[in-house]
Each structure stands twice: as C-alpha cells, then as structure tokens.
DRENPA-3360 file (N, C-alpha, C; in nm, 2 decimals, always signed):
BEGIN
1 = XXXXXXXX = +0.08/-0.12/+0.00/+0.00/+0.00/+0.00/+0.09/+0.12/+0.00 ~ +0.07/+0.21/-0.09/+0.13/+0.38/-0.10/+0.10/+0.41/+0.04 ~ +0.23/+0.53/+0.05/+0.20/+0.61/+0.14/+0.04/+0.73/+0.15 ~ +0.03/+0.73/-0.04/-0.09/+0.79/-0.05/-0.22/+0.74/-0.02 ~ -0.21/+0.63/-0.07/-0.32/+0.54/-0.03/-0.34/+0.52/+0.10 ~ -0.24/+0.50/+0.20/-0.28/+0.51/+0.34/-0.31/+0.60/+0.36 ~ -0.28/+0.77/+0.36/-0.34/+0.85/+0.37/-0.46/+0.91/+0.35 ~ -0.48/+0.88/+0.21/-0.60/+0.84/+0.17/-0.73/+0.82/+0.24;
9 = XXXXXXXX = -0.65/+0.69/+0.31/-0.78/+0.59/+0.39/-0.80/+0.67/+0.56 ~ -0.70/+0.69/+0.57/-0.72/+0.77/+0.74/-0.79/+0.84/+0.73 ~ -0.76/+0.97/+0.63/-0.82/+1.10/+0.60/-1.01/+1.06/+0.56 ~ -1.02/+0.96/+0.49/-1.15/+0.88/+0.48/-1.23/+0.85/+0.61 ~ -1.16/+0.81/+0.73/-1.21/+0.79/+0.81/-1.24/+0.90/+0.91 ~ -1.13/+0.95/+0.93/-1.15/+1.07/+1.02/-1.30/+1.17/+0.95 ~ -1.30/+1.19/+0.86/-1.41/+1.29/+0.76/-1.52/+1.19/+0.79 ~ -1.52/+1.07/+0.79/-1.70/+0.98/+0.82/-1.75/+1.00/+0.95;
17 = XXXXXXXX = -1.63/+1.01/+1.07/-1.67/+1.09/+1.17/-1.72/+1.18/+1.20 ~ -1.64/+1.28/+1.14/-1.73/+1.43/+1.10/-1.79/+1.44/+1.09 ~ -1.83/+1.32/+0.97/-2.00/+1.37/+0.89/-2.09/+1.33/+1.01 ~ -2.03/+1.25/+1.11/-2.14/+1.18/+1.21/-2.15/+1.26/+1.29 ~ -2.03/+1.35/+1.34/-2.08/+1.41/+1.45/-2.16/+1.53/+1.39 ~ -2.14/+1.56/+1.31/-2.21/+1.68/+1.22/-2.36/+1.71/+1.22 ~ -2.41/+1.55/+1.18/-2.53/+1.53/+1.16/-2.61/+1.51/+1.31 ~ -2.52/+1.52/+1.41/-2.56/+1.44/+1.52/-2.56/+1.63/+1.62;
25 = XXXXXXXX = -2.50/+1.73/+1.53/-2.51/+1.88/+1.57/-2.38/+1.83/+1.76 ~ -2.28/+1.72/+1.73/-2.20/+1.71/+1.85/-2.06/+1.84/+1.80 ~ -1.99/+1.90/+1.88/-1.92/+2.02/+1.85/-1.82/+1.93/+1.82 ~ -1.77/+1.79/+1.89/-1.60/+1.76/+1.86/-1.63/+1.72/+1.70 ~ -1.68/+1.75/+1.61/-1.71/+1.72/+1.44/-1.59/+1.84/+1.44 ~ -1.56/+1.93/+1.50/-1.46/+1.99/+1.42/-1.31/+1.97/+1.49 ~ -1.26/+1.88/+1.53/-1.14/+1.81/+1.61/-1.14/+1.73/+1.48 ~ -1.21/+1.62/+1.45/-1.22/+1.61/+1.34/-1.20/+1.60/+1.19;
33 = XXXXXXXX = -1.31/+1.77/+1.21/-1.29/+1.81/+1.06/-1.15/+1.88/+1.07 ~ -1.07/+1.93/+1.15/-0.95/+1.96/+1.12/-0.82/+1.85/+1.09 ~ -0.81/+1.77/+1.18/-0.74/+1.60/+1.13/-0.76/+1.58/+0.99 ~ -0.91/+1.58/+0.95/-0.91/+1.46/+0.84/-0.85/+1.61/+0.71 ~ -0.84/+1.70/+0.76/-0.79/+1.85/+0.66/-0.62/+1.81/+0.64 ~ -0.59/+1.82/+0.78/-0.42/+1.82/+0.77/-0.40/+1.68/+0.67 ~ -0.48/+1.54/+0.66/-0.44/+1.46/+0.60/-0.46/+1.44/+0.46 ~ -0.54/+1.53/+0.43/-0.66/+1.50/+0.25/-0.58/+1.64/+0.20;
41 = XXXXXXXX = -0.50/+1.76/+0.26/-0.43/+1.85/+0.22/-0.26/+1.75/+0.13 ~ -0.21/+1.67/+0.19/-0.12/+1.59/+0.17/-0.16/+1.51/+0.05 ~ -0.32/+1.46/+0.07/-0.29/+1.36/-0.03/-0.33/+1.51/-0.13 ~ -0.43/+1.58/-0.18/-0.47/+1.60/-0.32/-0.36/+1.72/-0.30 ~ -0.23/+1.75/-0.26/-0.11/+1.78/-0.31/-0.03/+1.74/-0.40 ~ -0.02/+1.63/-0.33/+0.01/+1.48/-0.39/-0.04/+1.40/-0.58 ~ -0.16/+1.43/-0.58/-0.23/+1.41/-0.67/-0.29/+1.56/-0.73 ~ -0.22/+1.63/-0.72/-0.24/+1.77/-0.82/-0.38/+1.80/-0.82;
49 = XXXXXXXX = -0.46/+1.79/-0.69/-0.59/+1.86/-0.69/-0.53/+1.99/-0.60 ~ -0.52/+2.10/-0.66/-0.43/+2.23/-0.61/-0.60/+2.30/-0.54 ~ -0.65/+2.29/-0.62/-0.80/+2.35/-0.53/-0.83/+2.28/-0.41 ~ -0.85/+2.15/-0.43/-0.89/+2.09/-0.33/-0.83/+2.08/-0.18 ~ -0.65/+2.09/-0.23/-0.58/+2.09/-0.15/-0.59/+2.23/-0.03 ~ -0.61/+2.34/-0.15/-0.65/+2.48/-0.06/-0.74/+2.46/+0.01 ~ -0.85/+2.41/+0.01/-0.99/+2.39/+0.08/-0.92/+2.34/+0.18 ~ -0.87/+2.25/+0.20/-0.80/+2.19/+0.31/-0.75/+2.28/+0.43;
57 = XXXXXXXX = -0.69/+2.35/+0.37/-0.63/+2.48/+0.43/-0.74/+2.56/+0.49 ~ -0.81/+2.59/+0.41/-0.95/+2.67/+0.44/-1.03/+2.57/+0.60 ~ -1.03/+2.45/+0.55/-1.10/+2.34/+0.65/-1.01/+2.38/+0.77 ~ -0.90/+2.37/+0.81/-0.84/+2.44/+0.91/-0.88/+2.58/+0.96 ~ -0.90/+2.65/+0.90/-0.95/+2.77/+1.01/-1.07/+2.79/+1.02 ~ -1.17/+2.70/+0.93/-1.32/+2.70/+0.91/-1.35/+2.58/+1.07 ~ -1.29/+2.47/+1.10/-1.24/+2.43/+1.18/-1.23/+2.48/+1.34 ~ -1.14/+2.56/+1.35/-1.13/+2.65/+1.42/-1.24/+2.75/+1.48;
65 = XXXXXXXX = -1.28/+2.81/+1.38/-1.38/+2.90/+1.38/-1.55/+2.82/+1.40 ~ -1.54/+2.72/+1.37/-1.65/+2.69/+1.37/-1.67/+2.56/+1.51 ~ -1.57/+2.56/+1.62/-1.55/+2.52/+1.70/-1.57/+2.61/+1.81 ~ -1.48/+2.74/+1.80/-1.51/+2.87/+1.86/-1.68/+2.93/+1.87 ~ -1.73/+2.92/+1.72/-1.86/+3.01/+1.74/-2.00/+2.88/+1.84 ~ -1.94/+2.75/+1.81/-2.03/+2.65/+1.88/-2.01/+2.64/+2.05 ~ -1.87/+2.69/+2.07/-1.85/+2.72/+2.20/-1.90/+2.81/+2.26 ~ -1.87/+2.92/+2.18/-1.92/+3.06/+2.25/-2.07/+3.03/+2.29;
73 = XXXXXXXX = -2.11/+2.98/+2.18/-2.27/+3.03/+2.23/-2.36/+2.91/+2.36 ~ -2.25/+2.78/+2.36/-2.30/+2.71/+2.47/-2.27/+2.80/+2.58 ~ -2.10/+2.90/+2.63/-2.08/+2.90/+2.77/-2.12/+3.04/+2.79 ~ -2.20/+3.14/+2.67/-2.27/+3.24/+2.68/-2.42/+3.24/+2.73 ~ -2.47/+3.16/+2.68/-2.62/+3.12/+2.73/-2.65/+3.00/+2.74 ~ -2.56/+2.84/+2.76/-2.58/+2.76/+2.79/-2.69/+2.68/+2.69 ~ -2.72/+2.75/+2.59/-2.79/+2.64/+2.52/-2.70/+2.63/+2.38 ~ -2.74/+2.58/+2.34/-2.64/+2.50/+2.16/-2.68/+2.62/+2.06;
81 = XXXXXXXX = -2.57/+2.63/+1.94/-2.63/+2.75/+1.85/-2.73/+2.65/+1.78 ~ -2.84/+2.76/+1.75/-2.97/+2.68/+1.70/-2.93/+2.70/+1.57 ~ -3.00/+2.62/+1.46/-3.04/+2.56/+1.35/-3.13/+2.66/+1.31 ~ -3.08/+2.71/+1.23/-3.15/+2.83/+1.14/-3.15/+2.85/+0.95 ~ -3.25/+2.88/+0.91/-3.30/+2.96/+0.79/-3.18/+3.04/+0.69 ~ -3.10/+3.02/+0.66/-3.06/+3.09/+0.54/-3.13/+3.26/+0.53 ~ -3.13/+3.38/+0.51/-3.21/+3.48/+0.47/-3.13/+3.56/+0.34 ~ -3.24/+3.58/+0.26/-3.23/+3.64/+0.11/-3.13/+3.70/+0.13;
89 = XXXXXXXX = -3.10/+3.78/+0.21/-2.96/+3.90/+0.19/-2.83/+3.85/+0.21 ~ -2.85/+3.71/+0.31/-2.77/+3.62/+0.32/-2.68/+3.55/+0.20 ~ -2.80/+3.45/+0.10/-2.83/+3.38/+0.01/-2.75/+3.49/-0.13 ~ -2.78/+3.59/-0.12/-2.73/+3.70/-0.23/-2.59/+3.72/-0.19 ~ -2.55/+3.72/-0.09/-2.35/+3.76/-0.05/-2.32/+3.63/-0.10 ~ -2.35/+3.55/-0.01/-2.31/+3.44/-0.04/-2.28/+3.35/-0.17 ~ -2.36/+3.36/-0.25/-2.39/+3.35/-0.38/-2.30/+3.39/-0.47 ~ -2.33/+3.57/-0.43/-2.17/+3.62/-0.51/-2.05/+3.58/-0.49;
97 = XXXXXXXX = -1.99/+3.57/-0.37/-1.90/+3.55/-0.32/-1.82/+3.38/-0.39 ~ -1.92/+3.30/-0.33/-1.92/+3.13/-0.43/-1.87/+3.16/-0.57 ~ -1.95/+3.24/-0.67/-1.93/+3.27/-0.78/-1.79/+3.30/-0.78 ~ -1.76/+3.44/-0.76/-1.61/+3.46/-0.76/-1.48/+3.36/-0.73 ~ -1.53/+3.35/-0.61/-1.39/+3.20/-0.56/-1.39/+3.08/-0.65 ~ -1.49/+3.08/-0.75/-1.52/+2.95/-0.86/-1.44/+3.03/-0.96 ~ -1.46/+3.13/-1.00/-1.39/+3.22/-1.16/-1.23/+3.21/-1.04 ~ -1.17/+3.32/-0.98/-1.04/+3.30/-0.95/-0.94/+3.14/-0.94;
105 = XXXXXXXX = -1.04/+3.02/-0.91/-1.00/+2.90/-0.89/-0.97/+2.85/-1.03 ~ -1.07/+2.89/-1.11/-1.06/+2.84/-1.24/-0.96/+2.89/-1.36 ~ -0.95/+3.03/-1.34/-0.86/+3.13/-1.39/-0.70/+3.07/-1.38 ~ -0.67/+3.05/-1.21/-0.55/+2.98/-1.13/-0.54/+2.88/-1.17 ~ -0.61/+2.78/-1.19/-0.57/+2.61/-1.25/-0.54/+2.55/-1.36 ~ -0.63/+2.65/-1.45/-0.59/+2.63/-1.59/-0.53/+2.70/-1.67 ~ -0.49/+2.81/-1.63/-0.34/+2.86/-1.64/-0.23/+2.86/-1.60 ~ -0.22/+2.82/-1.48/-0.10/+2.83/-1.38/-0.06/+2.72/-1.35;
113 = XXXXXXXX = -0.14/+2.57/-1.31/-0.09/+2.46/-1.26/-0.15/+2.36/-1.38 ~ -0.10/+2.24/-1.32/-0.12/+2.14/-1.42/-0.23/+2.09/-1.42 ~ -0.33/+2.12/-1.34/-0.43/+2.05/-1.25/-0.52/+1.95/-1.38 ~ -0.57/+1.83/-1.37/-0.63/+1.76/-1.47/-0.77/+1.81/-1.45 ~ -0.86/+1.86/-1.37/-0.96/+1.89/-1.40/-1.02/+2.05/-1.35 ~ -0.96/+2.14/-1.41/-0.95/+2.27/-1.33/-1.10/+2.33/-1.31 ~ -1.22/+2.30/-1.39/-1.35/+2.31/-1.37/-1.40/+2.28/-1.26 ~ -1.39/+2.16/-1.23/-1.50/+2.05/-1.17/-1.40/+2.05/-1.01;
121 = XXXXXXXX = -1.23/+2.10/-1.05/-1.18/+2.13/-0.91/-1.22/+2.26/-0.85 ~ -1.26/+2.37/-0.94/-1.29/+2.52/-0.90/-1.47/+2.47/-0.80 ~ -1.53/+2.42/-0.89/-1.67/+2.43/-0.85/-1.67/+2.37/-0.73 ~ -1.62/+2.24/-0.71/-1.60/+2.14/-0.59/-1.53/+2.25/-0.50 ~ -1.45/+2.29/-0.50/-1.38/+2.40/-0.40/-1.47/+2.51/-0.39 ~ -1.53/+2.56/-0.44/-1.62/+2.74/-0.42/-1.72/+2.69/-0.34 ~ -1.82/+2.59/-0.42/-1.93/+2.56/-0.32/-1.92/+2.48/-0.14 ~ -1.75/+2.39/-0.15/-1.76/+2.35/-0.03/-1.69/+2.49/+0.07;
129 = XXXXXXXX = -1.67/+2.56/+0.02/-1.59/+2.68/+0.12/-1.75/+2.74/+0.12 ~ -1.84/+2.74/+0.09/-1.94/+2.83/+0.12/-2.05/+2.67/+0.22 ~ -2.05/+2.59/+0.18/-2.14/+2.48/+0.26/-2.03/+2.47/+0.38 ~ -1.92/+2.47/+0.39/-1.89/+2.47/+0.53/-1.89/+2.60/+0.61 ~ -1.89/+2.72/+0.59/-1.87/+2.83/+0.64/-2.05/+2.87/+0.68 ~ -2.11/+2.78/+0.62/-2.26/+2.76/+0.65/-2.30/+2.66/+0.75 ~ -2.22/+2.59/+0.75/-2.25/+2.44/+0.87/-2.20/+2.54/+1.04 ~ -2.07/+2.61/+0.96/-2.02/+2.67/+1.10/-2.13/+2.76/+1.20;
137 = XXXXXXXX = -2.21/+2.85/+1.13/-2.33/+2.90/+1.16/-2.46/+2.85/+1.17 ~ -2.49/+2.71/+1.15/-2.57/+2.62/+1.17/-2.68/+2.72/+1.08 ~ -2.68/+2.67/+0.97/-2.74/+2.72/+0.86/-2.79/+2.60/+0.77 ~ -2.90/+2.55/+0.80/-2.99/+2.41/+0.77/-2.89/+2.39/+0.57 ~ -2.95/+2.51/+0.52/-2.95/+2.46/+0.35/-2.77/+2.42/+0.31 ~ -2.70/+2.47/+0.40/-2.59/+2.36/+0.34/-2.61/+2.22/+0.32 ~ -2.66/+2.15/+0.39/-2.73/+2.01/+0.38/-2.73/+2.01/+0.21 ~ -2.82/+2.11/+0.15/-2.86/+2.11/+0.01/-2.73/+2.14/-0.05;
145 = XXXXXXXX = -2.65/+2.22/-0.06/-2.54/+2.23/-0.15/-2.40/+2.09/-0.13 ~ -2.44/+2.03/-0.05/-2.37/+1.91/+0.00/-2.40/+1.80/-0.09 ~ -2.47/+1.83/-0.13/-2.61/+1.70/-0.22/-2.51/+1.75/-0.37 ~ -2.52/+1.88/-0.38/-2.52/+1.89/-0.50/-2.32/+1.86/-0.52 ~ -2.27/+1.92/-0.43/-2.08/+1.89/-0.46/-2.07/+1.75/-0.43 ~ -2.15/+1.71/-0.36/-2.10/+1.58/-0.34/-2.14/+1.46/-0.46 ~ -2.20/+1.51/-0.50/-2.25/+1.41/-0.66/-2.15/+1.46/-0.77 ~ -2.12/+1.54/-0.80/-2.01/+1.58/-0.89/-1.88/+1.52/-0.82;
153 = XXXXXXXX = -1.85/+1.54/-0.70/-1.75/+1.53/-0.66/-1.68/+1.37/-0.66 ~ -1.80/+1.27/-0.70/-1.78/+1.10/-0.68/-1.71/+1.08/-0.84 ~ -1.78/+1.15/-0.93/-1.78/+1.09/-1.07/-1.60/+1.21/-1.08 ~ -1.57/+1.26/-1.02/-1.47/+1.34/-1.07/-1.35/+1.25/-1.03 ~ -1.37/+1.23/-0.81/-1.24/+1.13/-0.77/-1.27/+1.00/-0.84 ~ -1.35/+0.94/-0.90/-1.34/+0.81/-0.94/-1.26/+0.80/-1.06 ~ -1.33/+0.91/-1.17/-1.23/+0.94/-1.30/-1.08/+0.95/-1.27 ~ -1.09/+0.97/-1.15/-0.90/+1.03/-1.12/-0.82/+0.92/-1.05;
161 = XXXXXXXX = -0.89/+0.82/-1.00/-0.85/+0.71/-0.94/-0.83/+0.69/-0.80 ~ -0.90/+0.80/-0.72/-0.92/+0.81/-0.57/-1.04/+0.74/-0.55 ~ -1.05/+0.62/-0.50/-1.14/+0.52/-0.47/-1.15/+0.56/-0.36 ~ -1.15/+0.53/-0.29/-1.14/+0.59/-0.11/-1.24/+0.70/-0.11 ~ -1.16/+0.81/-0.18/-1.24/+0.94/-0.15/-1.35/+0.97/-0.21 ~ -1.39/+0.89/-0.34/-1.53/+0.86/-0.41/-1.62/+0.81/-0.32 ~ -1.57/+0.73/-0.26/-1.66/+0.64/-0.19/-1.71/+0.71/-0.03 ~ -1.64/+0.81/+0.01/-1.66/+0.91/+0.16/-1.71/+1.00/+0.07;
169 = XXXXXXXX = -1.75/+1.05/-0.06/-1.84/+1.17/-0.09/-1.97/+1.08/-0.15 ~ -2.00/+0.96/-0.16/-2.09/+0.88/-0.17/-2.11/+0.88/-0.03 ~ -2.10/+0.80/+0.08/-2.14/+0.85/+0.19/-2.17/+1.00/+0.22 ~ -2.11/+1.12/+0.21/-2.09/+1.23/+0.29/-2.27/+1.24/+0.19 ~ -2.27/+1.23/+0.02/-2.44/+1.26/-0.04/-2.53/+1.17/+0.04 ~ -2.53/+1.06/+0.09/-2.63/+1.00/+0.18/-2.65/+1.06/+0.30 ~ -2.51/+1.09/+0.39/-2.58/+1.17/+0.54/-2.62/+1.33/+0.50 ~ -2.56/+1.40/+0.39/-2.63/+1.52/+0.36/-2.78/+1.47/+0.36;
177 = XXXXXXXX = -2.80/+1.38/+0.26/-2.96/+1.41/+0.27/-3.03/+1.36/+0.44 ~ -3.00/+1.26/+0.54/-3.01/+1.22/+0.62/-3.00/+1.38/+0.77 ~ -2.84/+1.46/+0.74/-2.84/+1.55/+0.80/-2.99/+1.67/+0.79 ~ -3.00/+1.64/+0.66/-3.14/+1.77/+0.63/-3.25/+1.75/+0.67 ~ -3.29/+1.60/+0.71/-3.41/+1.58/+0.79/-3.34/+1.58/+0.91 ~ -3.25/+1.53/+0.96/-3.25/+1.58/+1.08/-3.21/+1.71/+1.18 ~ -3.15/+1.79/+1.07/-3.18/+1.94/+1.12/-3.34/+1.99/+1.10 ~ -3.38/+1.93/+1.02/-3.53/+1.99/+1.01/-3.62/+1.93/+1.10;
185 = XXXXXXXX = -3.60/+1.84/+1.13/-3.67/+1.82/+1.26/-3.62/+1.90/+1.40 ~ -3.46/+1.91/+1.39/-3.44/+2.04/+1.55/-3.49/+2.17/+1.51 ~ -3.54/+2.21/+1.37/-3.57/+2.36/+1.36/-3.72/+2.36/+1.43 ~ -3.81/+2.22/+1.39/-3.97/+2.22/+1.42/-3.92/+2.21/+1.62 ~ -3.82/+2.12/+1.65/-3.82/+2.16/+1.82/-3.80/+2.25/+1.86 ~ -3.71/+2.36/+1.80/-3.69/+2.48/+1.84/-3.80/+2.55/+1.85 ~ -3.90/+2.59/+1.74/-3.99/+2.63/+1.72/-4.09/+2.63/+1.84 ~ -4.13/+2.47/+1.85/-4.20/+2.47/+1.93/-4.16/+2.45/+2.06;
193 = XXXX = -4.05/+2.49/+2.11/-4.00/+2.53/+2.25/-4.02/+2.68/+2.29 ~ -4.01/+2.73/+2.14/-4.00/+2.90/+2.16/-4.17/+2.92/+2.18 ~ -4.23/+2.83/+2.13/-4.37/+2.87/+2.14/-4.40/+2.84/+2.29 ~ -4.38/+2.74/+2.40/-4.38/+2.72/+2.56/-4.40/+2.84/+2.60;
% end
C-alpha cells in the first residue's frame, strides 16, 4: 500500500466521523474536521488537486472557527447555536461571493498549474468553502449544497482514481440528505420550545 493510499484511507475515516458528528449537531465534528484536513491537504497535493488541497487549508481555520462560534454560544447562554434559515440577503452575499472564488480557482488552474480537472476542481472548492462556512453557523441549507458537490465530486475522484475518497463523498451525499431531515426536525423543536 502507497504512502498515499494510506493517507488516503485515514483522511477517509477521520471525515466519516465528522459527517457523524455533524449530523448528530455534536461540537467535537470539528477536532475532526480539522485531522481529516491536515491529511486530504497531503494527499490531493500529492495528486495535483491544487484547489482541493487549498480547501483543506480553508478546513483548518473553518475548523477553528466553527468550534469557537459553537463554543461561545453554549458558555454564553448555555444552550447549543440553533439551526437556522438561510435569509435572502444572506443567500445574495453568499452567492456572489461562491461565484467569484469558482472564476479566480478556475482562472489559477488552468493557467497556472497542471491541475487535470480545473473546472470541476474550481466548482467542488467554491461551493464546499461556502457549505462549510454555513454548517459553522448552523445554517440548515448547506445540507442542500452538500447534495449537489457531493455528486459531482464522486464521478470526478473516481475518474482520477481516488477510490477511497469517491466512496466518503458517496457517503458524505447520503448523510447530507439524512443531515437535512434531521436538522429539520431540530428547527420544528426549536420552534415549538420557543412557542412554551
């Protein structure tokens, strides 16, 4: 077995955790999501995914930050950050913002590096720096954009010969959709707690 291939497979495992703790709204999902970052940064270095590898980077302080803001809000008012709505003004930054980080990724790959798939690495990178910087604020509809990179994302690592990591974004599209009913059920609890 490659050194990449082991790597590979850790980085696989540590990230199925994640998705579990994720889905399960437990905070150590980003202990984690930062592990399985330092290790999936090595491999698609390794394998000339130069976007992907940045995300990685990004997963580290998204990580961080999204450990910190789940903290704060337990030892500030002792309850968990709630599960919330996306709003239009939101949905419009955001949006832009995704767009841009997809054109500068794509601009940078297929001119600058060798990268074999500089498209489908821009898109996979723009939308998961915007679905995770959305999980960090416990923002239900990342669930939805999860669905959608994570399906592109299977037919791209399989084409490239990362079996491993095809197969943890085949998982990560099944607890996406599994995560989205079960944040939508803590949104109907919240609700009707707030109604008590």
């Amino acid at each position: 077995m490659s050194i990449i291939t082991a790597l590979e497979i850790t980085g696989t495992l540590f990230s199925f955790i994640y998705l579990y703790l994720s889905v399960k709204q437990k905070i150590g999902l980003w202990m984690f999501g930062f592990l399985s970052a330092v290790v999936y940064s090595l491999v698609f270095f390794e394998t000339k995914f130069y976007a992907a590898m940045s995300l990685q980077l990004y997963y580290l302080w998204v990580s961080v930050y999204g450990w910190y803001s789940w903290k704060k809000k337990r030892e500030t008012t002792g309850e968990d950050l709630p599960v919330r709505y996306t709003h239009f003004k939101e949905w419009t930054v955001l949006s832009g913002i995704t767009m841009l980080v997809m054109l500068i990724y794509y601009a940078v790959l297929s001119m600058g590096t060798d990268s074999p798939v500089p498209g489908a690495d821009s898109f996979i990178t723009a939308f998961s720096i915007t679905a995770t910087w959305m999980l960090a604020r416990k923002q239900i509809e990342h669930w939805l954009i999860w669905i959608v990179v994570d399906s592109v994302a299977i037919f791209v690592y399989l084409k490239q010969g990362l079996y491993s990591t095809a197969l943890l974004f085949v998982v990560y599209g099944a607890m996406a959709v599994v995560g989205w009913i079960q944040w939508r059920k803590a949104i109907k609890k919240q609700t009707v707690r707030k109604q008590d």
